[in-house]
C-alpha positions, 0 to 999 in steps of 0.5 A: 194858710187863709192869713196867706190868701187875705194878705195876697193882693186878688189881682196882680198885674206885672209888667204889663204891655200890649202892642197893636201891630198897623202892617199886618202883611208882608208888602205893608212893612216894605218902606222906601226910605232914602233910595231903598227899601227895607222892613218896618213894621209899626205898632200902637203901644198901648200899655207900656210896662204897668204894674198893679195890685187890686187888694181884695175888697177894694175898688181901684179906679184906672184914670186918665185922657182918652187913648191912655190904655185904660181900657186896654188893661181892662180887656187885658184883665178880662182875657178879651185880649192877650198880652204882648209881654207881662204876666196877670196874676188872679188869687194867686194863679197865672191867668194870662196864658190859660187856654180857653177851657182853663179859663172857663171856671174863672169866668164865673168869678170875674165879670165885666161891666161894659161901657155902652149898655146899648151894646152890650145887650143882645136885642134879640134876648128878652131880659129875662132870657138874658139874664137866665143865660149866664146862669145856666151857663155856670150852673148846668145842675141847677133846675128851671124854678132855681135859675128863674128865682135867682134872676128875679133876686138879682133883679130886686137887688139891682132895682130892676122890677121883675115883671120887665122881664118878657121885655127887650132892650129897646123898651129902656132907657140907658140907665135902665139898661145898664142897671140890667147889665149890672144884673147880668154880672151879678147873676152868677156871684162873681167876687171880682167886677171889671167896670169899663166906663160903666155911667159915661154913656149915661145921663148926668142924673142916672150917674149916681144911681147907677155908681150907687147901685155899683157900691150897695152891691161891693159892700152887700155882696164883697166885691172887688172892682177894678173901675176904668173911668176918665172922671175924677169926680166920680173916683172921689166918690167911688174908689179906695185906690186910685192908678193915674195913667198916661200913654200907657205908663203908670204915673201914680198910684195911691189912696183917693183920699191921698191923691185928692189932698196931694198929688204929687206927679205934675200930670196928676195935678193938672188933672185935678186942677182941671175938675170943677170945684165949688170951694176957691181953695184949689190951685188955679188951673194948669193949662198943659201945653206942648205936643201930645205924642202918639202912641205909635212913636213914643218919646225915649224918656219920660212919656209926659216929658214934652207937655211937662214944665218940670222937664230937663235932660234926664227926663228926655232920655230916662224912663222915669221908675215908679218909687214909693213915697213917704205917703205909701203912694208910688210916683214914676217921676224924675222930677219927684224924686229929685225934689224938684217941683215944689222948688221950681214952685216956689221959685 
């Protein structure tokens, strides 16, 4: 039986999508179009159709452009939002459908790491009292002297020292202050940590740190991450898999140490043609050129077809289906599958 649970992937997104309706009354889906008036209604499509497993253990890392739903899945995942269509699967049980109530024994299992750590502590709470929180929340038995040694080991662990605990917010730096936030999720052993952006709003030199921090506690602790980040260079440093994003679709998905040496899908390569490199061996960079389409009128095929150079007809009028690779990546790409990029490289 426990052979069964190990095997099973700790999360399981199937199918997922997410639409943000733009009228919200009556009166704003009426539209005058050619002399009359009919019924619209608009939406943002911010997850189309994504599909994904996060081994237990491992730390996916969700890439891709600002406004490519990245963190949408995130909140999707976290239970912030609902999903339109899908189903989120947590060690085996449905997670998306459950009440509020239900939810609330898995609240200690996953936790979310914000990106702005400015925002995501109360000014009004002491650290101390922040912290203490979500202790007493999930542990209404355990007494003052447990909670109270139980925030002073997580902090030590974090690298927080104790004695700021009387302090507020206000009194730290970003780096200090996510590293707080950290604690926080870290408080109540959770086996699974959602990371949204965690170091984008921090110091290029706290960056490491703080990454540093979040990999001493996956290894110590045996955490699981999902990380949604728009840095390549930080997944190089910190993901075992990673899903490349792109409007909301899934175009690849695969080891880090796959995807760095051979991408595959032509959004992918542009990607990391873009990242700075010290060595001269990489390719030169890809310029994407084209209209970016909006997520409130996707295109009817491939939704990276109009910046793509590899492009045909097929692409324009098929959604392209994630395939696996001989490599065990999976890539949704036309062009990948007919054997065509490296060709019309070549040429």
């Amino acid at each position: 039986m426990s052979d069964a649970k190990t095997d099973r992937p700790l999360l399981q997104i199937k199918n997922l999508e997410k639409r943000f309706d733009l009228d919200q009354g009556f009166l704003e889906t009426l539209k005058f179009k050619q002399g009359k008036i009919v019924r619209e209604s608009r939406s943002v499509h911010a997850v189309n159709n994504v599909s994904l497993d996060v081994g237990r253990g491992e730390a996916l890392c969700v890439v891709g452009e600002s406004g490519c739903g990245k963190s949408t899945v995130a909140r999707l995942v976290a239970g912030l939002l609902t999903p339109t269509a899908g189903e989120i699967h947590y060690d085996g049980q449905r997670i998306d459908d459950l009440s509020r109530g239900a939810m609330q024994p898995l609240r200690k299992k996953i936790q979310m790491i914000f990106q702005n750590p400015y925002a995501s502590l109360n000014p009004r709470m002491t650290i101390r009292q922040a912290l203490e929180e979500p202790v007493r929340h999930h542990n209404p038995g355990a007494s003052a002297a447990e909670v109270r040694d139980k925030v002073t080991e997580v902090m030590l662990s974090v690298g927080v020292d104790p004695s700021w605990a009387k302090r507020y917010p206000h009194e730290f730096s970003g780096g200090q202050r996510q590293r707080i936030a950290i604690a926080r999720a870290l408080t109540v052993d959770p086996e699974f940590i959602i990371a949204d952006e965690p170091i984008s709003a921090l110091d290029v030199s706290i960056q490491a740190q703080v990454l540093n921090l979040m990999l001493e506690a996956k290894e110590s602790r045996g955490l699981t991450y999902l990380f949604i980040t728009h840095d390549l260079s930080v997944v190089e440093h910190f993901g075992t898999r990673v899903a490349v994003l792109y409007l909301g679709s899934v175009c690849e998905v695969a080891d880090t140490a796959t995807l760095f040496s051979n991408p595959k899908h032509p959004y992918t390569r542009a990607l990391l043609s873009a990242v700075p490199q010290l060595k001269d061996d990489r390719p030169n960079h890809i310029r994407l050129k084209g209209e970016i389409p909006t997520p409130i009128n996707l295109p009817q095929g491939c939704p990276f077809q109009s910046r793509c150079a590899f492009a045909d007809a097929r692409c324009k009028s098929e959604q392209p289906k994630a395939i696996h690779q001989p490599d065990g990546s999976l890539v949704a790409c036309h062009a990948v599958e007919e054997d065509r990029l490296d060709a019309v490289a070549a040429g």
